[in-house]
N, C-alpha and C positions, 0 to 999 in steps of 0.2 A: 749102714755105718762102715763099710766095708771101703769104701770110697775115703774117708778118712785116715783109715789105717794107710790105704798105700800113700796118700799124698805124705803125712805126716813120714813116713820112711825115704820117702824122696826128699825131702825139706832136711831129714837127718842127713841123707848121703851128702846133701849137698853143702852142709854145714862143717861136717865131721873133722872132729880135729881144730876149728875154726869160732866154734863157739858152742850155745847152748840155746835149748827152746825154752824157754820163760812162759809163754803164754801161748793158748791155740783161741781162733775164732774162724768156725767152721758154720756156715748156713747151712739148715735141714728143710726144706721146703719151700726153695725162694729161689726162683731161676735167678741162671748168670745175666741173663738178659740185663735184669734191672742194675739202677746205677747205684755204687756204693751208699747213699744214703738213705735208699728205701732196703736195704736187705738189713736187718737187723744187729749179726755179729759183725757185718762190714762196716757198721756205721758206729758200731763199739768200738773197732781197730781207728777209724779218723778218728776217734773224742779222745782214745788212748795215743795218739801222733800228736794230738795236739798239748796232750799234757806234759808240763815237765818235769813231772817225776815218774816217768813210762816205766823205767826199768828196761827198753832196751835201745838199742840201736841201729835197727833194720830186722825187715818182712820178708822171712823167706817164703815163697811163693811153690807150694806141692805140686801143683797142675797152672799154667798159663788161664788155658778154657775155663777154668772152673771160676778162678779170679775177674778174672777181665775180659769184656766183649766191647768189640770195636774198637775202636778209641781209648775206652776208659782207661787205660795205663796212661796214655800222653796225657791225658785230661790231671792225672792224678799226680803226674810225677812233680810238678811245679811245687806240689805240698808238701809232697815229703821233702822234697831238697830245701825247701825253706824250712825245716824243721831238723834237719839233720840225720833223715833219717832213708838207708839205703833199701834200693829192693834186691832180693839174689831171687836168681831162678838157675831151675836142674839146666834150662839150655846155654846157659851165659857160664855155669858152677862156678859161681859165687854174684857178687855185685855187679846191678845194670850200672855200666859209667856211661854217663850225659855226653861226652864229649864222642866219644866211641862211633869212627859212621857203620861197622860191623852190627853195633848191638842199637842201636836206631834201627836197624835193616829189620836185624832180628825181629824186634818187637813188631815193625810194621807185617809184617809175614806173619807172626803170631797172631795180632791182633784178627787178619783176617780169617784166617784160618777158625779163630776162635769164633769169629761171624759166622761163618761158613759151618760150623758146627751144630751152631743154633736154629739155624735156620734148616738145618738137617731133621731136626730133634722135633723142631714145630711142624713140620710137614709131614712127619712119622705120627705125631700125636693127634692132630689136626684128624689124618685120614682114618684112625682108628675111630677116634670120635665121631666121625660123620659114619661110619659103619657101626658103632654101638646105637644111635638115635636111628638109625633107617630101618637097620633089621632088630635090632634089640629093643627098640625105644624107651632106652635107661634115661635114667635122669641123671646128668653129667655137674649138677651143685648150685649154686648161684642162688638169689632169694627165689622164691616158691610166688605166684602171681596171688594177688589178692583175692579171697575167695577160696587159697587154698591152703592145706596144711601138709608137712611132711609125715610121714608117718615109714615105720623099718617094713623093709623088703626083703629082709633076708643077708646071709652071709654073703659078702661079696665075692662071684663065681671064678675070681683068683686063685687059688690055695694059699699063698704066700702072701697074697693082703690080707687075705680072712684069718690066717694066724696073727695080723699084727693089731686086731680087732675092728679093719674094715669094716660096715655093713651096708647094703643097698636101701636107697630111700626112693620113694616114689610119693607122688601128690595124689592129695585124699580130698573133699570137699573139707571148710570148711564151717562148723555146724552154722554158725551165726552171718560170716560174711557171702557165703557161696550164694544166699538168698537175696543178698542186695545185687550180686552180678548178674543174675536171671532176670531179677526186677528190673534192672536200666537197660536188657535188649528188648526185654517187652514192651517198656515203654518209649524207645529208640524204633522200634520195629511198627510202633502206632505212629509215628509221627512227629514224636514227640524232642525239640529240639535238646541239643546236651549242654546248653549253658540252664535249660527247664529243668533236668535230671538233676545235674550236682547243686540246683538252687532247693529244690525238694530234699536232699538227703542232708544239705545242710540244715533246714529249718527242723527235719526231724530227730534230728541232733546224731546222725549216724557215724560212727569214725571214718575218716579218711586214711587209705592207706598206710601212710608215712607215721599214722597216731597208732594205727593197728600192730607196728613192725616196730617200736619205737629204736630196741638197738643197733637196727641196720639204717635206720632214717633220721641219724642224730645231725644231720646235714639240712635236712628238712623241717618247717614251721609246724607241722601238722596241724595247722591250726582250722583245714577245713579242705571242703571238696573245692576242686579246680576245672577248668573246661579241658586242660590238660591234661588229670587224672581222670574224669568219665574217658574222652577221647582216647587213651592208652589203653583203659580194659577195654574198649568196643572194638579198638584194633590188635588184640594177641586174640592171635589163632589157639591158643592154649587150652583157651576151655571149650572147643571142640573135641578135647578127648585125646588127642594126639601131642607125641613130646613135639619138642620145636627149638632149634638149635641155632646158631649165628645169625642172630638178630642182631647182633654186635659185635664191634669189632675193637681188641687194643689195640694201639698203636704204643710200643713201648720206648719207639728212636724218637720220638716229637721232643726237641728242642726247645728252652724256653727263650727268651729273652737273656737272662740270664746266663746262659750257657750249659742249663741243665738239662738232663732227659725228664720229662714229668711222662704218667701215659696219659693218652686223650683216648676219650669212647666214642666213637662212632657207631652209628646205627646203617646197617648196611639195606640193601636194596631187596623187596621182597622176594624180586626174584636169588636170590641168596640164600634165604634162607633151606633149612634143613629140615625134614617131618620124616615123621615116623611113618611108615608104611600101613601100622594098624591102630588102632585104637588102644592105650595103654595106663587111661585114669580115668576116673568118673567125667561124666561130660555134662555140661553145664549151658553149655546151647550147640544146639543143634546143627550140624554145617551149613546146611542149608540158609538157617537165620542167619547164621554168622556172615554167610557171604550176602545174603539181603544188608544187610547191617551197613558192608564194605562198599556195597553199590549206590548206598544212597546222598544224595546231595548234601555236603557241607553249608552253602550258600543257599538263601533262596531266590529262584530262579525271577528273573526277571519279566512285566509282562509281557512282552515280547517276546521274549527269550533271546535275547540281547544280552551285550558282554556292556559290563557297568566299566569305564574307565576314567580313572582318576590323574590329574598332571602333576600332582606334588605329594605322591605315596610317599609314606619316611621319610618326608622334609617336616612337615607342620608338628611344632612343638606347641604348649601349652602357656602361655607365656603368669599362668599363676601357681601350677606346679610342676611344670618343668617338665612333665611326662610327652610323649611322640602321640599325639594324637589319631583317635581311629576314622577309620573312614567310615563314610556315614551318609546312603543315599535317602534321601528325603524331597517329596514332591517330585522327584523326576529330576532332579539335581543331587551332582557331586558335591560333597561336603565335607565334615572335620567335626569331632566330637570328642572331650574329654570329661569324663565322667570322676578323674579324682581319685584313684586308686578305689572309687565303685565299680564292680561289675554286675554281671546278670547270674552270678553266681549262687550270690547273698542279697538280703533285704539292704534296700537303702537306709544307711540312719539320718537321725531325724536333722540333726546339725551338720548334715554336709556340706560343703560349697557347692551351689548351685553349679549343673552339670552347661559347660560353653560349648555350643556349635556354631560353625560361621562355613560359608557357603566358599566352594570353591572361585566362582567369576568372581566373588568380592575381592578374595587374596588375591586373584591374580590381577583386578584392577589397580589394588593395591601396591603390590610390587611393582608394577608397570610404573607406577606413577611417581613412585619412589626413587626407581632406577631414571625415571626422565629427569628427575630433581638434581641430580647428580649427574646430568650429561649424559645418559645411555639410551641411546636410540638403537628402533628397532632390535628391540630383544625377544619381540613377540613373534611366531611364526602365526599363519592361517587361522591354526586351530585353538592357537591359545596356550603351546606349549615354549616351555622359556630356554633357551639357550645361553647357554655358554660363552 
């Protein structure tokens, strides 16, 4: 809290004589990074500008960096001046004026610099991080993988977080879910394909992830296993034993449409990722299986061992529910099959629409014939594929 005190005595110097502080709205836990309406007391200070009974009449500003990263002051200033309502900063002592090419200057300078701070801060925490999972192989937060449960580690090896009652968490099995993760590499390691797995644990009425974690999966149907969900626990390294660290990545500047920052999660590349150096929680398959697991074919292999190619991947829709049809080799031909929002997940029911395939040469004779009808010649190359 120390951090507050000075800002708020800066905010006073800067004011002094000039007015008074009526209200503080200080964030504890929520980088500058983010844009004023994901940090909490920041998005209280917009609801209190837009009100008209605020009680005051301009945001003095303790620290630039703490307030506003990149942009976010020009982004923001449009608000407050439709609102009446001024910003003073210690570098301006007193009010940012619009008009001012001095205090434009300024802020553009601050702004970066304020970048440039951040970007200091993530690179210093970034590489601590990657040194606490390598040699330490802490667990640094985030949901726990299914199969596993948190359990305390002890006081946090801080002094000054473990007085603020920090503690260390590390992953434990399990008792009930660890046993269905073991079960789907045994039966993945038999043969056994994963739209087969997640159809068996649905029939055996097993929870799905998303059902198991319900207040972190409130975004989630959890209505059942997915080939998604088998596919995701068969690929974390996790339950080999060892931590495992930037699997992912924020991106906190993504832009919407809109004009806002939203963050987007990317999944980074495996060579990225991060491991522990030793084994650091109960292990739950073996590395060995695990990398058999990683090695094995998605697809089944063709008789010849030939590459199946299809001319109209992601074009063929379903023309009775509208869904992008899968591709579908049958008898030694390219095909198209929509099954209806059925998969091989779950049992078919008994009233579903009849699942439609229709052969690739038919469509393409199809559209041939269609584009003739309409004047387009030679659309077709050789082999059968369509042009532009």
């Amino acid at each position: 809290m120390s951090s507050l005190a000075w800002q708020r005595e800066a905010a006073e110097c800067v004011i002094a004589g000039r007015g008074r502080i009526v209200a503080e709205f200080f964030d504890v836990g929520h980088s500058h990074r983010r844009p004023w309406h994901d940090r909490p007391q920041a998005r209280a200070l917009l609801e209190a500008v837009r009100a008209p009974d605020r009680g005051f009449d301009a945001i003095v500003v303790g620290e630039y960096e703490r307030a506003f990263a990149g942009d976010e002051f020009e982004r923001l200033a449009p608000l407050f001046e439709r609102h009446g309502v001024e910003i003073w900063l210690p570098e301006t002592n007193g009010p940012v004026e619009a008009g001012s090419v001095l205090h434009r200057a300024l802020v553009t300078v601050l702004g970066a610099q304020s970048q440039r701070a951040v970007l200091r801060a993530r690179h210093r925490v970034l590489g601590a991080m990657r040194v606490q999972v390598v040699e330490q192989g802490r667990y640094l937060g985030g949901r726990p993988p299914y199969g596993y449960r948190l359990v305390d580690a002890g006081p946090h090896p801080n002094r000054a977080t473990a007085r603020w009652g920090r503690r260390l968490h590390r992953l434990a099995p399990d008792p009930v879910a660890a046993r269905h993760v073991r079960w789907m590499f045994e039966q993945r390691l038999a043969g056994r394909s994963m739209a087969g797995i997640a159809r068996e644990l649905n029939e055996r009425g097993v929870p799905c992830p998303s059902d198991v974690d319900r207040k972190r999966n409130r975004h989630r149907s959890g209505e059942g296993w997915t080939l998604g969900s088998v596919a995701s626990i068969l690929a974390n390294p996790r339950y080999t034993g060892r931590q495992v660290w930037n699997r992912q990545t924020t991106d906190h500047n993504h832009h919407t449409p809109a004009g806002q920052r939203r963050p987007v999660y990317r999944w980074n590349a495996p060579q990225d990722w991060v491991f522990s150096k030793k084994i650091v929680h109960a292990v739950l398959v073996s590395e060995e299986d695990f990398l058999a697991v990683q090695s094995m074919r998605a697809a089944r292999p063709t008789g010849g061992g030939g590459v199946r190619r299809y001319q109209l991947s992601g074009l063929v829709r379903c023309g009775v529910c509208g869904r992008r049809m899968d591709l579908h080799w049958v008898h030694g031909r390219a095909g198209y099959r929509c099954r209806h929002d059925q998969n091989s997940c779950k049992q078919r029911l008994p009233d579903a629409s009849k699942i439609l395939y229709v052969r690739e040469d038919v469509l393409v004779a199809r559209i041939a014939a269609a584009l003739a009808d309409q004047g387009v010649t030679e659309t077709l190359s050789p082999g059968g594929l369509l042009h532009e």
